[in-house]
mmCIF file of the N, C-alpha and C atoms, coordinates in Angstrom:
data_MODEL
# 
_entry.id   MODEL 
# 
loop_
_atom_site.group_PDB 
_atom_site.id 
_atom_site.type_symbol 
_atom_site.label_atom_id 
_atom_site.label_alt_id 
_atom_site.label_comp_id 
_atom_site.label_asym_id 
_atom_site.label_entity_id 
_atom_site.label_seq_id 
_atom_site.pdbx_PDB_ins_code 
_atom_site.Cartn_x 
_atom_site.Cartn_y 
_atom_site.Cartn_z 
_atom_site.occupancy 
_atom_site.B_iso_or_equiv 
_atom_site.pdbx_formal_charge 
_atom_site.auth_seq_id 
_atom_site.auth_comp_id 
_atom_site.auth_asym_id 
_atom_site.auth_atom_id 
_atom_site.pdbx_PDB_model_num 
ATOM 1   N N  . UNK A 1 1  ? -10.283 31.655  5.059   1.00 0.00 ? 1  UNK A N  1 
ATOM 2   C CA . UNK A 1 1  ? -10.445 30.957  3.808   1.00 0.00 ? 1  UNK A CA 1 
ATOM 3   C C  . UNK A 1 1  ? -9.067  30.747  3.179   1.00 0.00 ? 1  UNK A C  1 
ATOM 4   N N  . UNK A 1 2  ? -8.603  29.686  2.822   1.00 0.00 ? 2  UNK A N  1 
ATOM 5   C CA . UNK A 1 2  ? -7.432  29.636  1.980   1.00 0.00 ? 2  UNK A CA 1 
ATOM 6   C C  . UNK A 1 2  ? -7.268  29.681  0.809   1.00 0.00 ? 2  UNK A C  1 
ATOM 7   N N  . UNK A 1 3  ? -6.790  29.998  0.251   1.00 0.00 ? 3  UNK A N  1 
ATOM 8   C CA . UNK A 1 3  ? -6.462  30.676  -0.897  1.00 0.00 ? 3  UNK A CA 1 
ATOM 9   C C  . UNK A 1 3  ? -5.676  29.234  -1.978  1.00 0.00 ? 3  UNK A C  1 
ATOM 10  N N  . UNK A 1 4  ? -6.296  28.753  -3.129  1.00 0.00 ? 4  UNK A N  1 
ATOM 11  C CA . UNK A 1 4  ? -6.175  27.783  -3.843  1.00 0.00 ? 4  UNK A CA 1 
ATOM 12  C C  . UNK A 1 4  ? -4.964  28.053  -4.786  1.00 0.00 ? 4  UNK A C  1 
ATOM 13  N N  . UNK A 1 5  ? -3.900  26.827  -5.199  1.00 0.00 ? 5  UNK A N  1 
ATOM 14  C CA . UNK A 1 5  ? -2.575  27.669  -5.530  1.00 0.00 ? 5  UNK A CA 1 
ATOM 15  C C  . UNK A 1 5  ? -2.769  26.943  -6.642  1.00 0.00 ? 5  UNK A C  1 
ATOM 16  N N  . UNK A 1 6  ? -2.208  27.487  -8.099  1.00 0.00 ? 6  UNK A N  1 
ATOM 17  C CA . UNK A 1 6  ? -2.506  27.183  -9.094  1.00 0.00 ? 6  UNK A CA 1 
ATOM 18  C C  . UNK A 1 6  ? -0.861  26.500  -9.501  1.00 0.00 ? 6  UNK A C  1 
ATOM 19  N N  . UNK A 1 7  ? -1.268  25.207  -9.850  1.00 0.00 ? 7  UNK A N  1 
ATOM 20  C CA . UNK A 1 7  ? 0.208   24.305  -10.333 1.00 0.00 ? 7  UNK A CA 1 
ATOM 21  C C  . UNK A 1 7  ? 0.437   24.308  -11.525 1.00 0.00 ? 7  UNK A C  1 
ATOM 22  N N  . UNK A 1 8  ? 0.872   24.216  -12.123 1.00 0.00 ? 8  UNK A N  1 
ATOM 23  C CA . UNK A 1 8  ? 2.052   24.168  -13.490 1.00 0.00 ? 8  UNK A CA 1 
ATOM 24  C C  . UNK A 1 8  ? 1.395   22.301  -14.077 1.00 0.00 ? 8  UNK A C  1 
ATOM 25  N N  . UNK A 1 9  ? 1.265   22.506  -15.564 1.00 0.00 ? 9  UNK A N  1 
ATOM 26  C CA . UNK A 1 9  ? 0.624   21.353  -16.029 1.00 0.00 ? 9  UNK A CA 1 
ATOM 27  C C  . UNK A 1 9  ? 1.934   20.621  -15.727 1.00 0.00 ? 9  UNK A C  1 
ATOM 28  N N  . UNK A 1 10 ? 3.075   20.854  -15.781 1.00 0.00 ? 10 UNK A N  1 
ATOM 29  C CA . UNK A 1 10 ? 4.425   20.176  -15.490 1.00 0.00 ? 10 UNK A CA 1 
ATOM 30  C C  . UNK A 1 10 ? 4.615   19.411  -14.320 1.00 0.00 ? 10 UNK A C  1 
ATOM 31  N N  . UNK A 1 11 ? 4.270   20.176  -12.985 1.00 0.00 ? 11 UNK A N  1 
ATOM 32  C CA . UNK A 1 11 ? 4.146   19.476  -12.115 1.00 0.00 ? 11 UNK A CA 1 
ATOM 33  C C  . UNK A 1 11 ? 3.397   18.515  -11.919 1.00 0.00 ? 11 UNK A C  1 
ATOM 34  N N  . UNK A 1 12 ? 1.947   18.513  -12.059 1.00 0.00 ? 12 UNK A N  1 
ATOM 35  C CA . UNK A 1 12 ? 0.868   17.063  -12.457 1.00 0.00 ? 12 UNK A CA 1 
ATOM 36  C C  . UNK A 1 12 ? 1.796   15.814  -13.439 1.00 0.00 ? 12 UNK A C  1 
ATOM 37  N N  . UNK A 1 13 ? 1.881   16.697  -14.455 1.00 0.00 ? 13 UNK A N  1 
ATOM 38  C CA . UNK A 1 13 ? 2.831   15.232  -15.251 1.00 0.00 ? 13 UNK A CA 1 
ATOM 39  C C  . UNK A 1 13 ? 3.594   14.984  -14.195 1.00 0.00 ? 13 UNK A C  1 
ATOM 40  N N  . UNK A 1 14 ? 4.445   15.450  -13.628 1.00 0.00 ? 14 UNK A N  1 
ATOM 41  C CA . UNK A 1 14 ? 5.920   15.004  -13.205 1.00 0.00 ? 14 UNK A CA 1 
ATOM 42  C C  . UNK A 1 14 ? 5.065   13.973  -12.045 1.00 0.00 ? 14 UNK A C  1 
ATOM 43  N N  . UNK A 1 15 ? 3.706   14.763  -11.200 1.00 0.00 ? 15 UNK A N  1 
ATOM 44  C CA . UNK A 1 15 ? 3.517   13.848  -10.257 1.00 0.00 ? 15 UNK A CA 1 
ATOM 45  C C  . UNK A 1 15 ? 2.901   12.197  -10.860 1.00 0.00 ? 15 UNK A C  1 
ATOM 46  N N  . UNK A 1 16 ? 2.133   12.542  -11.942 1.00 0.00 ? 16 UNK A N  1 
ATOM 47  C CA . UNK A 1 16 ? 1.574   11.519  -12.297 1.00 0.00 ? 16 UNK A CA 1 
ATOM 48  C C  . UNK A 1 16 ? 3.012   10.198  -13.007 1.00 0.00 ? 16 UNK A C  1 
ATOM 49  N N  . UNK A 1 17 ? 4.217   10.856  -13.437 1.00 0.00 ? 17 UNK A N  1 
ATOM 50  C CA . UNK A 1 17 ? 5.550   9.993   -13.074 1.00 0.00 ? 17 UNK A CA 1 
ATOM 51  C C  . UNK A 1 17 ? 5.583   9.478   -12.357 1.00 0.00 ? 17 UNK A C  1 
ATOM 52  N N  . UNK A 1 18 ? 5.679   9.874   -11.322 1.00 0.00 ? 18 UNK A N  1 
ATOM 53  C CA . UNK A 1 18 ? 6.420   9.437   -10.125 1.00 0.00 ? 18 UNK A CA 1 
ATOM 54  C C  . UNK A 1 18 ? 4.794   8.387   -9.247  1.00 0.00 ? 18 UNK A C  1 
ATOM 55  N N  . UNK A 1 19 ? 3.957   8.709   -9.754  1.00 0.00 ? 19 UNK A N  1 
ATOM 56  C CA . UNK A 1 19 ? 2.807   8.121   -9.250  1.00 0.00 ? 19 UNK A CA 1 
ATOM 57  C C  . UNK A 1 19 ? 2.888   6.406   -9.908  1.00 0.00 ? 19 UNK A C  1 
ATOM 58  N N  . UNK A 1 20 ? 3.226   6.363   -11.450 1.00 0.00 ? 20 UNK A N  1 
ATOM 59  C CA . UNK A 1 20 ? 3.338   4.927   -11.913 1.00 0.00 ? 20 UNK A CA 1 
ATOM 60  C C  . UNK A 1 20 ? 4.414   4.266   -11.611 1.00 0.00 ? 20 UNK A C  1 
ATOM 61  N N  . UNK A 1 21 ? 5.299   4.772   -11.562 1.00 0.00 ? 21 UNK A N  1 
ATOM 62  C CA . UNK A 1 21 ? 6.542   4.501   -11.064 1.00 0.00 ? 21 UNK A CA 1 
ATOM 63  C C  . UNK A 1 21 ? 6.720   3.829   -9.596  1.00 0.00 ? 21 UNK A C  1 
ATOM 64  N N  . UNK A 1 22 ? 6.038   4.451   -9.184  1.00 0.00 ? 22 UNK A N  1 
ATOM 65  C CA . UNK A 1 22 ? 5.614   3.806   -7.391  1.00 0.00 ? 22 UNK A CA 1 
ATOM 66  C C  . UNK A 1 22 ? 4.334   2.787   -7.611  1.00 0.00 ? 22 UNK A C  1 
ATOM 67  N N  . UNK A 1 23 ? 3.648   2.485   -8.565  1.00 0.00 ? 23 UNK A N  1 
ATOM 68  C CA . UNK A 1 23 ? 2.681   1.775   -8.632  1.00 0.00 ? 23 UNK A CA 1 
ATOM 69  C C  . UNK A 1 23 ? 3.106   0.206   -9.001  1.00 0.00 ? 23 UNK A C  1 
ATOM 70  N N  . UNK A 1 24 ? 4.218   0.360   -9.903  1.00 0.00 ? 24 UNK A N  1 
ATOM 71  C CA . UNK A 1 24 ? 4.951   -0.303  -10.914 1.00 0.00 ? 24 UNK A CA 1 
ATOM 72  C C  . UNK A 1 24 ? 6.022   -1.258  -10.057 1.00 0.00 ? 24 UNK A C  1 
ATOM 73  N N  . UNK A 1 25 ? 6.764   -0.670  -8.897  1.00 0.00 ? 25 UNK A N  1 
ATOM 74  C CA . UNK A 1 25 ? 7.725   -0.930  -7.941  1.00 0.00 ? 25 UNK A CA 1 
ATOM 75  C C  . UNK A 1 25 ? 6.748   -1.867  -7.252  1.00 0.00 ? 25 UNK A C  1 
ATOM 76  N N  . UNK A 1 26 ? 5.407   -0.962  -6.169  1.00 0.00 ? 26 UNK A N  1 
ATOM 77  C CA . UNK A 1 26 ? 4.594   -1.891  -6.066  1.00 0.00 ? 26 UNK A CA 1 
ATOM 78  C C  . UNK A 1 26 ? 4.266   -3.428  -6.509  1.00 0.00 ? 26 UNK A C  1 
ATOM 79  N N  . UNK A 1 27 ? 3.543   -3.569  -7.386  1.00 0.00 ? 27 UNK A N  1 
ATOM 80  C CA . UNK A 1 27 ? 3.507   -4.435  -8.769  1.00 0.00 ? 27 UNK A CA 1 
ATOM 81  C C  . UNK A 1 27 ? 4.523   -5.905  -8.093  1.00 0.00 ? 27 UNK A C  1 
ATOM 82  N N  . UNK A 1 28 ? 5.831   -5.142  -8.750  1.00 0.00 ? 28 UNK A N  1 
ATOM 83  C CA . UNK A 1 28 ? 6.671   -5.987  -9.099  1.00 0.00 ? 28 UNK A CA 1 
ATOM 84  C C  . UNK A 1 28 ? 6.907   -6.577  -7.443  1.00 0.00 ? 28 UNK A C  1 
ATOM 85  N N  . UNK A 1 29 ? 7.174   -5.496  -6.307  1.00 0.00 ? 29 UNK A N  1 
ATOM 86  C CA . UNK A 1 29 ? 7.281   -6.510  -5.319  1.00 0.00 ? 29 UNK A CA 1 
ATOM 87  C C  . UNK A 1 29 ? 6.100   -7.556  -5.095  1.00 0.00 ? 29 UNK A C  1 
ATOM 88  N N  . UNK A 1 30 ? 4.801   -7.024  -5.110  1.00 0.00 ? 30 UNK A N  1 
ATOM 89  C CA . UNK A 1 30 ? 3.751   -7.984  -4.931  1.00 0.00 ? 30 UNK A CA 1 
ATOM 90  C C  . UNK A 1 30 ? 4.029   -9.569  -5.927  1.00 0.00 ? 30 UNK A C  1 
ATOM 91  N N  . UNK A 1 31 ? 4.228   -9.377  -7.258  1.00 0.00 ? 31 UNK A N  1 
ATOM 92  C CA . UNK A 1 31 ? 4.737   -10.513 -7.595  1.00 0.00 ? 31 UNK A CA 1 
ATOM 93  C C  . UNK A 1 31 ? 6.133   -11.337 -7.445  1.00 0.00 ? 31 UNK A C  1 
ATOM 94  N N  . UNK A 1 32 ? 6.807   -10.374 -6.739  1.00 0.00 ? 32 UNK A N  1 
ATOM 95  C CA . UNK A 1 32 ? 8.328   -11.330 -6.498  1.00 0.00 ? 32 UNK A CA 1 
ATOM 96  C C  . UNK A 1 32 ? 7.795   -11.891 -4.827  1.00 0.00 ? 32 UNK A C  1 
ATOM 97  N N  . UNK A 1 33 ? 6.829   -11.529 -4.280  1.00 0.00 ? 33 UNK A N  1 
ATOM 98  C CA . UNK A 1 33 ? 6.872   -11.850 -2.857  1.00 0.00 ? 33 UNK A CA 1 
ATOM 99  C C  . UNK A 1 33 ? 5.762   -13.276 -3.054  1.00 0.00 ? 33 UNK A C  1 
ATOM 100 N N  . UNK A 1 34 ? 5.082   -13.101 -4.194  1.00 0.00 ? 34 UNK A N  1 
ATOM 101 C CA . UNK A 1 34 ? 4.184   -14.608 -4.595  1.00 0.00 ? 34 UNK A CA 1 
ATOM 102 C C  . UNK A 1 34 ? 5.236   -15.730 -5.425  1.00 0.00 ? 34 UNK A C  1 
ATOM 103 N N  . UNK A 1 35 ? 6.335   -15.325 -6.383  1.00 0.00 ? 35 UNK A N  1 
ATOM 104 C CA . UNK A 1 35 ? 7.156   -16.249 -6.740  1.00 0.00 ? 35 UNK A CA 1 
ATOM 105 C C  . UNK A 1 35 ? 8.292   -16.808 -5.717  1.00 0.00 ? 35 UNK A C  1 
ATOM 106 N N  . UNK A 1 36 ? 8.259   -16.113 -4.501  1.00 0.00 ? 36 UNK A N  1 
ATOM 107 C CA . UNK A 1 36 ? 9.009   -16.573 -3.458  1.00 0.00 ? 36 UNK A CA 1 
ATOM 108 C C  . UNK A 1 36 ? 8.129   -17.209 -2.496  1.00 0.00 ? 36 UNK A C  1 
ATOM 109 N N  . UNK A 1 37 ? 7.037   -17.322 -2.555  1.00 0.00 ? 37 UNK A N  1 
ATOM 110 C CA . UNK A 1 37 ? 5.696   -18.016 -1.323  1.00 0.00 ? 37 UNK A CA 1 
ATOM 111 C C  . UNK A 1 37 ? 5.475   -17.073 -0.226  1.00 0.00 ? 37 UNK A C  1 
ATOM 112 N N  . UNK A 1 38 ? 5.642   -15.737 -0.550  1.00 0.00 ? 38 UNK A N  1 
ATOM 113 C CA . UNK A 1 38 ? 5.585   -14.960 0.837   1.00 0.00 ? 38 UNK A CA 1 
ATOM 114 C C  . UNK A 1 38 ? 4.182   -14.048 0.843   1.00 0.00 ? 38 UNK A C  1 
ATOM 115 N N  . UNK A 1 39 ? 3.606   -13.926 2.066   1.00 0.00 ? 39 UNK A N  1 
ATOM 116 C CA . UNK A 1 39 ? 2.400   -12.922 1.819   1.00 0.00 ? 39 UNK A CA 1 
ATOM 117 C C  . UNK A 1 39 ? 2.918   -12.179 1.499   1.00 0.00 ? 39 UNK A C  1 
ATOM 118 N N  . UNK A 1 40 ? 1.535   -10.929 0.755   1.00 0.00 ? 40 UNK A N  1 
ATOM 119 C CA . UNK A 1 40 ? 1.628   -9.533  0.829   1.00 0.00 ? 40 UNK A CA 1 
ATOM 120 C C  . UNK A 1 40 ? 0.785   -8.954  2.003   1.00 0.00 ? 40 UNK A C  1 
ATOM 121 N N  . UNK A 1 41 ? 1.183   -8.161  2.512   1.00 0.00 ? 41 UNK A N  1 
ATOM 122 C CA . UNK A 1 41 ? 0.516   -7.199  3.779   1.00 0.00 ? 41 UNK A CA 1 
ATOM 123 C C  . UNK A 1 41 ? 0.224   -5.889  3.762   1.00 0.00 ? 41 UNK A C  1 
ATOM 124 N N  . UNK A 1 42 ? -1.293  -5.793  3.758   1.00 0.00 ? 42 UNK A N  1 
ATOM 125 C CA . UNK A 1 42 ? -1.416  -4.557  3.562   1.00 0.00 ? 42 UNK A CA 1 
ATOM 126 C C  . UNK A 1 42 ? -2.301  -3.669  4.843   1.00 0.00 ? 42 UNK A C  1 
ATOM 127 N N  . UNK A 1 43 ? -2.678  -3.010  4.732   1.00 0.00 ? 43 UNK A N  1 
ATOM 128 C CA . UNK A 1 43 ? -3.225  -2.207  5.727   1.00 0.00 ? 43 UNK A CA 1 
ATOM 129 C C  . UNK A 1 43 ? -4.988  -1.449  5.440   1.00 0.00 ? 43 UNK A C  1 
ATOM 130 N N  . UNK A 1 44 ? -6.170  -2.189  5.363   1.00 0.00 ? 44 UNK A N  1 
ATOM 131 C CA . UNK A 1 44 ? -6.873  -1.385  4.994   1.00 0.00 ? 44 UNK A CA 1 
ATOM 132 C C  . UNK A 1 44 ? -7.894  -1.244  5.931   1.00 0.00 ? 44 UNK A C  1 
ATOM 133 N N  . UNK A 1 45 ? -8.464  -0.087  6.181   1.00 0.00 ? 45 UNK A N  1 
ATOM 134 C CA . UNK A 1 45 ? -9.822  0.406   6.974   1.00 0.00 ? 45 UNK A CA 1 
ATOM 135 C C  . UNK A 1 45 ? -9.386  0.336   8.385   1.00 0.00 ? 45 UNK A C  1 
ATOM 136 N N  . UNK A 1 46 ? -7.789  0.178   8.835   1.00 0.00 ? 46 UNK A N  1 
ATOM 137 C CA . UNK A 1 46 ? -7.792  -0.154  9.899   1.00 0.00 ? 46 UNK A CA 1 
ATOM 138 C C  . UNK A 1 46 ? -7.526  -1.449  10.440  1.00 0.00 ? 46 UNK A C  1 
ATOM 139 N N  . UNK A 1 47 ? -7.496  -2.485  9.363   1.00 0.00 ? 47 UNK A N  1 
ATOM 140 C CA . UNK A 1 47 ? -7.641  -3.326  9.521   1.00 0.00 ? 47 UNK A CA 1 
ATOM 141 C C  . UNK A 1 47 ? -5.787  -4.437  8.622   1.00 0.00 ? 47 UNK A C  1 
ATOM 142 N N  . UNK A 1 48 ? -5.330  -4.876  9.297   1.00 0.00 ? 48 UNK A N  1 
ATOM 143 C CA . UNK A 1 48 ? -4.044  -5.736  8.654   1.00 0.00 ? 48 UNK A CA 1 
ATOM 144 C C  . UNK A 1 48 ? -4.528  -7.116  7.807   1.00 0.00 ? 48 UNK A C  1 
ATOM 145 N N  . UNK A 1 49 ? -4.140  -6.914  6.510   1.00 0.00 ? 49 UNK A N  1 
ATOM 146 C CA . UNK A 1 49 ? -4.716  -7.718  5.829   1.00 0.00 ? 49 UNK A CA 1 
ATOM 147 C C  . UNK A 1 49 ? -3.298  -8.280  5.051   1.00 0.00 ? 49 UNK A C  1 
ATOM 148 N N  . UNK A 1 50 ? -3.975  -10.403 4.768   1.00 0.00 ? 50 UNK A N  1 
ATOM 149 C CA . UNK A 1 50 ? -2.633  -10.699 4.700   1.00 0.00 ? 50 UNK A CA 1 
ATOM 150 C C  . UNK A 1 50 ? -3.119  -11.488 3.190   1.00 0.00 ? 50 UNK A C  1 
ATOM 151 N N  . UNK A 1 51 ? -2.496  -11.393 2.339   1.00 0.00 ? 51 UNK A N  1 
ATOM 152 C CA . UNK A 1 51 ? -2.895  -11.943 0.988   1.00 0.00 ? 51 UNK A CA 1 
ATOM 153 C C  . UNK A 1 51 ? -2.064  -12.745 1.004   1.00 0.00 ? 51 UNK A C  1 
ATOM 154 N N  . UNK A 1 52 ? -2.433  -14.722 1.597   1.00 0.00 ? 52 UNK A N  1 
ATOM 155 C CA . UNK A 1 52 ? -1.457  -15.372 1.605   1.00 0.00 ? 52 UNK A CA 1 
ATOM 156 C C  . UNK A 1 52 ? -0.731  -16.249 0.377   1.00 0.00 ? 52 UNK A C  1 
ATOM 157 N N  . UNK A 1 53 ? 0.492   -16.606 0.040   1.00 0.00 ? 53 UNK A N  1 
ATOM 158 C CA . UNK A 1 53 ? 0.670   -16.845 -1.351  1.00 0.00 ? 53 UNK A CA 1 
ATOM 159 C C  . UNK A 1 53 ? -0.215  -18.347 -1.995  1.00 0.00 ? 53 UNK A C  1 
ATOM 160 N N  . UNK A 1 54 ? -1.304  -18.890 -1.135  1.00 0.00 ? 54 UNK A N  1 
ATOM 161 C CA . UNK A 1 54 ? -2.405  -19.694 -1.699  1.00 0.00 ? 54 UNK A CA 1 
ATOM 162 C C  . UNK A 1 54 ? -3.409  -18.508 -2.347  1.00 0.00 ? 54 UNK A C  1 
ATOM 163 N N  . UNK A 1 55 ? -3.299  -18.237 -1.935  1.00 0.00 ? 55 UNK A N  1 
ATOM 164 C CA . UNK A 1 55 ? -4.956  -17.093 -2.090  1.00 0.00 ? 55 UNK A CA 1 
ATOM 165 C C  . UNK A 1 55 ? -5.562  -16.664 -1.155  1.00 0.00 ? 55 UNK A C  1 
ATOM 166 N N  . UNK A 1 56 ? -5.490  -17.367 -0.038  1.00 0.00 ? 56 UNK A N  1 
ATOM 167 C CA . UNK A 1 56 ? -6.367  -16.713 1.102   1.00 0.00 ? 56 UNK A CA 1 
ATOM 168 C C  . UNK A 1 56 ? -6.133  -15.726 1.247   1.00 0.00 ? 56 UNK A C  1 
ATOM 169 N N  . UNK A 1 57 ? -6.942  -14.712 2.232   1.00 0.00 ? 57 UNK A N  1 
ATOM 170 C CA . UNK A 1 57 ? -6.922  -13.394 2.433   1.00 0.00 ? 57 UNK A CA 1 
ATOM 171 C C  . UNK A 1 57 ? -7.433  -13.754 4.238   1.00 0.00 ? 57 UNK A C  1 
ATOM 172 N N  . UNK A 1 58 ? -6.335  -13.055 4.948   1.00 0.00 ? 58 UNK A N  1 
ATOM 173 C CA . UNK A 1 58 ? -6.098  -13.481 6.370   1.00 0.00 ? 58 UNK A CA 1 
ATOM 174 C C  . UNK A 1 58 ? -6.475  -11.564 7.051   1.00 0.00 ? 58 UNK A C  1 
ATOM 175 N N  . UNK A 1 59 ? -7.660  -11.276 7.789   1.00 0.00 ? 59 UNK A N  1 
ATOM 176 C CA . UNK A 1 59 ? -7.599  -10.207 8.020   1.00 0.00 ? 59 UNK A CA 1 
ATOM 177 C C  . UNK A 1 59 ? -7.785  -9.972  9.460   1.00 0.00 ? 59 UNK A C  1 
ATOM 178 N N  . UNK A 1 60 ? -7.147  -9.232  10.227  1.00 0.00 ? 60 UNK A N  1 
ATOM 179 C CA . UNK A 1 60 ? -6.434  -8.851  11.633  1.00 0.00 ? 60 UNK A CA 1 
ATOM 180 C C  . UNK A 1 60 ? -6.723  -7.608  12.115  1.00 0.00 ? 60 UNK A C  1 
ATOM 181 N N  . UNK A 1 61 ? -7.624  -7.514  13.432  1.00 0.00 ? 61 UNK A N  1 
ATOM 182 C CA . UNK A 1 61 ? -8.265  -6.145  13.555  1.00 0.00 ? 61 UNK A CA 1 
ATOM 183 C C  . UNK A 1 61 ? -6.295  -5.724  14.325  1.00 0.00 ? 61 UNK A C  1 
ATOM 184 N N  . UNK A 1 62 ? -6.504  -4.067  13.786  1.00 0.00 ? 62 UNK A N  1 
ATOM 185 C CA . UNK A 1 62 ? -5.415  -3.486  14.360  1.00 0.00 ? 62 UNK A CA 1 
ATOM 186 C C  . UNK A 1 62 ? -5.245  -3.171  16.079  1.00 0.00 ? 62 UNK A C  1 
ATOM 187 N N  . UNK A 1 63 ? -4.802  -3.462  17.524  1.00 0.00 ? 63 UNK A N  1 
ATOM 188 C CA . UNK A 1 63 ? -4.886  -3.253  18.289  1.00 0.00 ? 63 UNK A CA 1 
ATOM 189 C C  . UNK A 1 63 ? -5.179  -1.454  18.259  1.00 0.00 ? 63 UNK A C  1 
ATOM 190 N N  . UNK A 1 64 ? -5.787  -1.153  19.614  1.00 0.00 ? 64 UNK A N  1 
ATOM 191 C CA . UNK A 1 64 ? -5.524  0.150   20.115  1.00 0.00 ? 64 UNK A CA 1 
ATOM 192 C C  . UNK A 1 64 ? -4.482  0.424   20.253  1.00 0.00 ? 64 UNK A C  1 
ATOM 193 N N  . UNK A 1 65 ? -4.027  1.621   19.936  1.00 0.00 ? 65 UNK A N  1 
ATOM 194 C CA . UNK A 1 65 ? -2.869  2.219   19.837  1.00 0.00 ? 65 UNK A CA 1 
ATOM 195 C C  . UNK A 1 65 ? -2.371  2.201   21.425  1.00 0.00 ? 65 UNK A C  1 
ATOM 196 N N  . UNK A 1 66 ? -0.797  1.762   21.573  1.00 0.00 ? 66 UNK A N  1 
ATOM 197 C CA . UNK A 1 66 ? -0.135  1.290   22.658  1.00 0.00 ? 66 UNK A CA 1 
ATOM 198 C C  . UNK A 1 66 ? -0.066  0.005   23.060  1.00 0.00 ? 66 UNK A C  1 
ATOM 199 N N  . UNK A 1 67 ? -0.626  -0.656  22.173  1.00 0.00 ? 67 UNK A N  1 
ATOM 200 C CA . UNK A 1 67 ? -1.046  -2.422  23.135  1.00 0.00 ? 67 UNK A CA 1 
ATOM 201 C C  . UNK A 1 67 ? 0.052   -2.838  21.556  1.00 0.00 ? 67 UNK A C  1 
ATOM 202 N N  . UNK A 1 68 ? 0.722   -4.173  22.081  1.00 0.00 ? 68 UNK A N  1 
ATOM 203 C CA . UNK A 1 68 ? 1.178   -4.556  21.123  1.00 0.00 ? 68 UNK A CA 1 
ATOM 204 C C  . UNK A 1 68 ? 0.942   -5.636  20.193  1.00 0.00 ? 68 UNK A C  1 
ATOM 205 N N  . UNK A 1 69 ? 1.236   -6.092  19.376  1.00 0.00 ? 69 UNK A N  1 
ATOM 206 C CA . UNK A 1 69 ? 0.422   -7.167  18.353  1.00 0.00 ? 69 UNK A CA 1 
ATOM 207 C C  . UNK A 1 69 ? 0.584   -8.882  18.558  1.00 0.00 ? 69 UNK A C  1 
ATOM 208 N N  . UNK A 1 70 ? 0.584   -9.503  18.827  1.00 0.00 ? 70 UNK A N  1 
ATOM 209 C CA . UNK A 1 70 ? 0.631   -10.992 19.700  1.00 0.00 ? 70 UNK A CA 1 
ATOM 210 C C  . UNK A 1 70 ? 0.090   -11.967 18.080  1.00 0.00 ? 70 UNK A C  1 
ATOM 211 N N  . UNK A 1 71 ? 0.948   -12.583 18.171  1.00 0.00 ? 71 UNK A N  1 
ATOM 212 C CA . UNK A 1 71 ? 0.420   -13.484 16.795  1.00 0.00 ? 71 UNK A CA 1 
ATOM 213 C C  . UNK A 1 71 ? -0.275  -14.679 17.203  1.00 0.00 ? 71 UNK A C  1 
# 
């Protein structure tokens, strides 16, 4: 059984910092990569997903691991 470690309310704040902060960076690239016409690419369920700067949403099953990706 492991034994549950008790954190410091300090550390939560500090993570929840550093959590908007990376959300925020996020953010801003997603909109500098649409004021430049470029997708965003993300990765979900397994699956490569391309948010193109029309709107479409372009989604790409991920190969088995070792095979490589062919456009």
């Amino acid at each position: 059984m492991k034994q549950k470690i008790q954190l410091k309310v300090e550390t939560y704040e500090k993570a929840l910092e550093y959590q908007r902060i990376g959300n925020r960076a996020a953010y801003q690239a997603q909109e500098e990569n649409r004021r430049f016409g470029l997708p965003n690419i993300y990765s979900r369920n397994g699956k490569i997903v391309y948010e193109m700067p029309n709107g479409d949403i372009i989604v790409k099953e991920t190969p088995p691991s070792g095979e490589n990706i062919k456009s």
